[in-house]
Rosetta silent file (secondary structure, phi, psi, omega in degrees, C-alpha in Angstrom):
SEQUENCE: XXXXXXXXXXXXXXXXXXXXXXXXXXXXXXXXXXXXXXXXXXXXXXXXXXXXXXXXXXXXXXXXXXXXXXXXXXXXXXXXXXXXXXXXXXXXXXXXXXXXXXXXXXXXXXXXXXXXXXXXXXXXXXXXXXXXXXXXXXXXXXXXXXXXXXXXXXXX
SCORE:     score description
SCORE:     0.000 S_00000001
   1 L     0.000  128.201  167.418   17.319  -41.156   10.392 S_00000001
   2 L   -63.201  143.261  130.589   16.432  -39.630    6.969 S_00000001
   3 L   -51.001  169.784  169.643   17.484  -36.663    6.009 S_00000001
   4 L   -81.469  126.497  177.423   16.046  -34.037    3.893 S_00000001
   5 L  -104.028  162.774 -167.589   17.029  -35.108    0.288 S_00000001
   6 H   -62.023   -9.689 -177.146   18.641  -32.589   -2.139 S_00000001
   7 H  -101.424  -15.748  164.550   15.537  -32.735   -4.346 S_00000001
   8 H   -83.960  -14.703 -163.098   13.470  -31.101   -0.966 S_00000001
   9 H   -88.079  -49.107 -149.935   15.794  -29.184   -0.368 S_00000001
  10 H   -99.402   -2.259  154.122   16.154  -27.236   -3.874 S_00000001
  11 H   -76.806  -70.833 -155.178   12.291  -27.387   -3.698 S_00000001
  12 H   -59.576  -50.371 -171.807   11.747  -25.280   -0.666 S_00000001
  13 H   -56.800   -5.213 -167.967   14.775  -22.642   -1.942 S_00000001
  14 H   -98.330  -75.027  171.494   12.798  -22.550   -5.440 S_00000001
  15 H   -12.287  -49.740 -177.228    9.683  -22.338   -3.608 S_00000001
  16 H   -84.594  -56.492  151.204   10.660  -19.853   -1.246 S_00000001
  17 H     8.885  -51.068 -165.071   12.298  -17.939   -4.624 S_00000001
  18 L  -108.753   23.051  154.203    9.122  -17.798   -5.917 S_00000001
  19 L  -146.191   15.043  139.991    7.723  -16.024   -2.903 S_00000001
  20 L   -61.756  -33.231  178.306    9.996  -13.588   -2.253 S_00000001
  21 L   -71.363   -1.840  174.285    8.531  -11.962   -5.196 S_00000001
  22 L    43.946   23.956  178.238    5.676  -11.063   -4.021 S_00000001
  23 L  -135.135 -170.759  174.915    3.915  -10.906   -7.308 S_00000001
  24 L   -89.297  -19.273 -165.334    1.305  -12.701   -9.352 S_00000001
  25 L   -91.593  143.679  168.151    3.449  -12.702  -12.407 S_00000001
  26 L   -95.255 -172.333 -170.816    5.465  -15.904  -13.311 S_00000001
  27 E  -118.038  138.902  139.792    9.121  -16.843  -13.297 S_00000001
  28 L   -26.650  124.131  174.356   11.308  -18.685  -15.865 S_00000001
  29 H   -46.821  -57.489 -155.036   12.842  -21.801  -15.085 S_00000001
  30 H   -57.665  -37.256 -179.786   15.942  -20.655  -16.084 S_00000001
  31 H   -67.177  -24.948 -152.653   15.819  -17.248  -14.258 S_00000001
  32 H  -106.459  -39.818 -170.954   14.635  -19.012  -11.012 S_00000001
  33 H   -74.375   -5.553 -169.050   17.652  -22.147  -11.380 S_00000001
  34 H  -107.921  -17.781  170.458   20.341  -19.565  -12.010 S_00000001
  35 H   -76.329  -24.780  167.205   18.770  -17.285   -8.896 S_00000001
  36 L  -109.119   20.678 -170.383   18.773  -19.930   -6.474 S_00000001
  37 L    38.728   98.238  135.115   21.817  -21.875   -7.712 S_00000001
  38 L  -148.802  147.790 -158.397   20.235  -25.157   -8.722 S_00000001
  39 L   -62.347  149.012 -177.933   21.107  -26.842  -11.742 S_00000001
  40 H   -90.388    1.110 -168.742   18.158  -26.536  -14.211 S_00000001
  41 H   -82.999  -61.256  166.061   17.334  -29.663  -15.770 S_00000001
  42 H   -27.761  -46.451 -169.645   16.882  -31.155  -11.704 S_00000001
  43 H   -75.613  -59.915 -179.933   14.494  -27.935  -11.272 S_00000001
  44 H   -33.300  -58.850  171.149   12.640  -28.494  -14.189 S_00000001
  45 H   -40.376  -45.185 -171.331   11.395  -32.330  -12.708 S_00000001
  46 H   -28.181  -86.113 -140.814   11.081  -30.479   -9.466 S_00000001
  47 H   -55.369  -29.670  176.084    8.828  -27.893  -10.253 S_00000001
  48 H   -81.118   -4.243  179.063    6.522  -30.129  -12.374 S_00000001
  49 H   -87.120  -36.110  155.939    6.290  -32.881   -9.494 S_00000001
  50 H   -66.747  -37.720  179.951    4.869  -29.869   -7.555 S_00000001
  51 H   -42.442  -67.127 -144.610    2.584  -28.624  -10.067 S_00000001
  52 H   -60.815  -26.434 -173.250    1.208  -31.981  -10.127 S_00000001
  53 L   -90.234    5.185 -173.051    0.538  -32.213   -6.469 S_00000001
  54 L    98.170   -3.673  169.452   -1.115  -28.586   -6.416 S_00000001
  55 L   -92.810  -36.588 -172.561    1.419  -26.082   -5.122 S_00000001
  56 E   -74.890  125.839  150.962    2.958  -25.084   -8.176 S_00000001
  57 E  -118.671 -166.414 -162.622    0.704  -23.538  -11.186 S_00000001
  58 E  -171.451  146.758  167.059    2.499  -22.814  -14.632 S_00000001
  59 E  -136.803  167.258 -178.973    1.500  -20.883  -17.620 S_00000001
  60 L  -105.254  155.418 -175.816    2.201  -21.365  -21.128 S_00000001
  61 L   103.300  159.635  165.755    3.553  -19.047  -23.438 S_00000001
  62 L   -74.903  109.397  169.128    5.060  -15.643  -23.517 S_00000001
  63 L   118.377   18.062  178.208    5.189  -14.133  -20.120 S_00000001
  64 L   -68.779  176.675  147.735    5.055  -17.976  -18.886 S_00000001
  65 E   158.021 -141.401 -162.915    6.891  -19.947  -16.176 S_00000001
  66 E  -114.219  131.735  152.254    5.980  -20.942  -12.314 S_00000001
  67 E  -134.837  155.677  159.442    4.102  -19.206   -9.632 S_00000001
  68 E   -14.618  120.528  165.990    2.729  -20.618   -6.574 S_00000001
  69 L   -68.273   -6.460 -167.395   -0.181  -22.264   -6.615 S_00000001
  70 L  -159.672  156.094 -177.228   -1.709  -21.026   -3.354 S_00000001
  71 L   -57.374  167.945 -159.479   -0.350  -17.960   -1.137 S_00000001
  72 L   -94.127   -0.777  156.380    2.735  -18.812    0.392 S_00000001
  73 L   -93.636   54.887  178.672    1.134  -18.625    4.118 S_00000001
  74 L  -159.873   -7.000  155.237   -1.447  -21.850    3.104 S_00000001
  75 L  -117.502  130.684 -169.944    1.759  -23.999    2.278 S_00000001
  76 E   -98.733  146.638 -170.007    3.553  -25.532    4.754 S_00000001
  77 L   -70.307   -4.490  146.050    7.108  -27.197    4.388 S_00000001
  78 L   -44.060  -54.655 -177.486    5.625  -29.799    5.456 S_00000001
  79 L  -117.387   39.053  154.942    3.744  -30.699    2.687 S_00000001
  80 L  -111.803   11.490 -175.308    6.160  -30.171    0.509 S_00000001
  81 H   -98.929  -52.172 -141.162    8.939  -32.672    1.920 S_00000001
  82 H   -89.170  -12.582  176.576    6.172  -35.350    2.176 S_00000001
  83 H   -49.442  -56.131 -153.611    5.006  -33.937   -1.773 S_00000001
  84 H  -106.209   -6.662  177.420    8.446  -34.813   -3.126 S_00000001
  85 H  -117.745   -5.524 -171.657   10.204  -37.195   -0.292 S_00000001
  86 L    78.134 -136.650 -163.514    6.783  -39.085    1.125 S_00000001
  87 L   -67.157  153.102  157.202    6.364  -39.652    4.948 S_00000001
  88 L   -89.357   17.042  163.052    8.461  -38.024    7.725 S_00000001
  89 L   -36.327  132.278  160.951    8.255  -40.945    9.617 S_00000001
  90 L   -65.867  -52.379  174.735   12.252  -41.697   10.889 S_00000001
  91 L  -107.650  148.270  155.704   11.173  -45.393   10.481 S_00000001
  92 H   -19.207  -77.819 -179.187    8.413  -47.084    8.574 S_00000001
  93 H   -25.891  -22.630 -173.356    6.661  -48.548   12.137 S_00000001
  94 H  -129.183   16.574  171.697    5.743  -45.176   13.010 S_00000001
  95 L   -66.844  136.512  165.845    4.426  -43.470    9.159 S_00000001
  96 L   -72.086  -38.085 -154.467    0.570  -42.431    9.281 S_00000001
  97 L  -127.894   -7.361 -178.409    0.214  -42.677    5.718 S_00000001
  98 L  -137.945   42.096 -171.838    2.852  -45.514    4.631 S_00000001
  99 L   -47.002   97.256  159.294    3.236  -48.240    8.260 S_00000001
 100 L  -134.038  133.318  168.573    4.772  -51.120    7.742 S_00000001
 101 L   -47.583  141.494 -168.708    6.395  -53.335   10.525 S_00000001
 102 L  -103.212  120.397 -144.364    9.362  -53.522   10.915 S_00000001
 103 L   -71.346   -4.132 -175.075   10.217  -57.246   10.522 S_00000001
 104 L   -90.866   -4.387  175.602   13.048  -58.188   13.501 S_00000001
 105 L   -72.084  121.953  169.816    9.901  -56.599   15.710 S_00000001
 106 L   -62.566  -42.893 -161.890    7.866  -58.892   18.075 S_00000001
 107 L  -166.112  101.676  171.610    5.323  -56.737   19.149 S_00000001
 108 L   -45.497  -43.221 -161.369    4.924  -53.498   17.828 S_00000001
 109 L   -87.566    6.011 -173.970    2.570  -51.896   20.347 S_00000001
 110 L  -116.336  -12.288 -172.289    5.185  -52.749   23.423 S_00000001
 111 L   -70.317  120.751  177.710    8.779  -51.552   21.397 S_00000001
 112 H   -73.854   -3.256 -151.179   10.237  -49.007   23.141 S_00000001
 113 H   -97.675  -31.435  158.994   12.721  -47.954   20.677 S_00000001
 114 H   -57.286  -53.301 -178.394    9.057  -47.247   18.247 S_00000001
 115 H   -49.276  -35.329 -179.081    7.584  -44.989   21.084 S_00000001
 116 H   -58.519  -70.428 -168.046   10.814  -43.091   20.980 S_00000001
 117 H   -50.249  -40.358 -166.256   10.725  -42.680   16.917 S_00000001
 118 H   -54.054  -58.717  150.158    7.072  -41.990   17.419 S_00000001
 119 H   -10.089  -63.680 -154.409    7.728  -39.121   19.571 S_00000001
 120 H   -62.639  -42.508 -158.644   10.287  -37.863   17.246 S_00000001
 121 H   -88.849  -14.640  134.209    8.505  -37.988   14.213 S_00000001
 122 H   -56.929  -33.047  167.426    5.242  -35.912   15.908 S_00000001
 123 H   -87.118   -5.951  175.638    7.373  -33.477   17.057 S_00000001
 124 H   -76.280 -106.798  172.196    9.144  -33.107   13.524 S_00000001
 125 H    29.142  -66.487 -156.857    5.484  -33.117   11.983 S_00000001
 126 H   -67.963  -38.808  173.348    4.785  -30.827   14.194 S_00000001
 127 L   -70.931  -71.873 -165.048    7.231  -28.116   13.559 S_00000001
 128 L   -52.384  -16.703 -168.944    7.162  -28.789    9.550 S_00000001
 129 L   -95.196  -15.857  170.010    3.807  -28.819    9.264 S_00000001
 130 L   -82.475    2.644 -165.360    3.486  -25.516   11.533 S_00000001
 131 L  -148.739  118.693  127.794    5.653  -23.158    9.282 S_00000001
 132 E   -82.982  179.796  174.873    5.124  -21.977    5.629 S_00000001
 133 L   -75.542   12.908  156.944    6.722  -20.365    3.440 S_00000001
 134 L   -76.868  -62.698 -148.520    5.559  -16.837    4.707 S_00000001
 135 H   -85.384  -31.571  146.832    7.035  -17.759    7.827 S_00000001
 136 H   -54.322  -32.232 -178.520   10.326  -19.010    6.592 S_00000001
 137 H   -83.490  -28.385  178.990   10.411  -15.542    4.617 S_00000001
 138 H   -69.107  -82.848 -167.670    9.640  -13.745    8.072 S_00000001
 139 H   -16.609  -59.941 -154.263   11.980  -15.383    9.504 S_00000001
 140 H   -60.757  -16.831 -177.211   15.005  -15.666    7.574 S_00000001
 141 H   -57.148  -42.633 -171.203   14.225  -11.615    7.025 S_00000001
 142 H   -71.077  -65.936 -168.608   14.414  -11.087   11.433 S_00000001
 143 H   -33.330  -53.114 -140.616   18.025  -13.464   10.790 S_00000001
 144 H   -97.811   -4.519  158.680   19.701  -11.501    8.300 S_00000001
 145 H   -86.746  -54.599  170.495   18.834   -7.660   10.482 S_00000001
 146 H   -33.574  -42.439 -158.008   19.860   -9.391   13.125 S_00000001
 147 H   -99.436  -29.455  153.862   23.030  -10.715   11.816 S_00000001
 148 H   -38.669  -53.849 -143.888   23.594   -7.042    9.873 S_00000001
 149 L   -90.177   87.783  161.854   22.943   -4.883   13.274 S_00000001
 150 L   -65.022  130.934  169.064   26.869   -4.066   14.380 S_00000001
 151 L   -86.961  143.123 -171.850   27.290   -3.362   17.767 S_00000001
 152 L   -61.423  135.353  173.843   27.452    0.297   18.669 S_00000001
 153 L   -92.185  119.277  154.723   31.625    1.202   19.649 S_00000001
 154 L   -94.212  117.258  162.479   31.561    4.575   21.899 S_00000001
 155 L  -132.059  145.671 -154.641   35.108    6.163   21.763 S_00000001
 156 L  -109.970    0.000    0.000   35.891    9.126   23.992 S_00000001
């Protein structure tokens, strides 16, 4: 099964980076690769392989850099894995947007071992494609009180 590759990965953490800030104003590369620890030359491809698909805008200039292109509850982590890694398909046999057979297969429409992956890769879909990057920010925000909040000691 694929994994999430290190160039999706240091895309969502940029991503999400740039919407923790809650502003309209943009960020530096350099300010954003040394705040989310990823090396900057790697960010730099990143961030312009998003522009290009539409999440990412960029200004030029003094007071330039990266901001989101669209609020960060209208993009889903979804369709930023499949921006920068293509389908989440585990296997080819079962991609919507890239299929191809898988060649030791007889008969696609009877393999049980496809129906499985099929399965898998709708319910992946299904989660990534259900959660932005608002919702990652709720989230990890609920983790980290949680994980803060000491239990009370009563001594008598």
């Amino acid at each position: 099964m694929q994994m999430l590759s290190k160039k999706s990965k240091y895309a969502l953490r940029a991503l999400l980076g740039l919407a923790r800030r809650r502003t309209s104003e943009p960020m530096l590369i350099s300010e954003l690769a040394e705040k989310e620890s990823i090396p900057k030359k790697f960010l730099e491809l990143i961030l312009l392989e998003l522009k290009n698909k539409g999440i990412l805008q960029s200004r030029k200039g003094k007071g330039g850099g990266y901001l989101l292109g669209r609020p960060a509850d209208d993009i889903s982590l979804g369709e930023v894995i499949r921006a920068l890694d293509g389908p989440i398909a585990p296997q080819p046999c079962v991609s919507r947007t890239a299929h191809h057979r898988c060649d030791e297969c007889d008969d696609e429409e009877t393999c049980g071992i496809r129906s499985v992956l099929k399965e898998v890769r709708d319910a992946t879909a299904t989660i990534l494609d259900g959660r932005t990057l608002a919702d990652v920010l709720r989230e990890t925000e609920q983790l980290q009180q949680q994980h803060h909040k000491k239990p009370l000691v009563y001594t008598i």
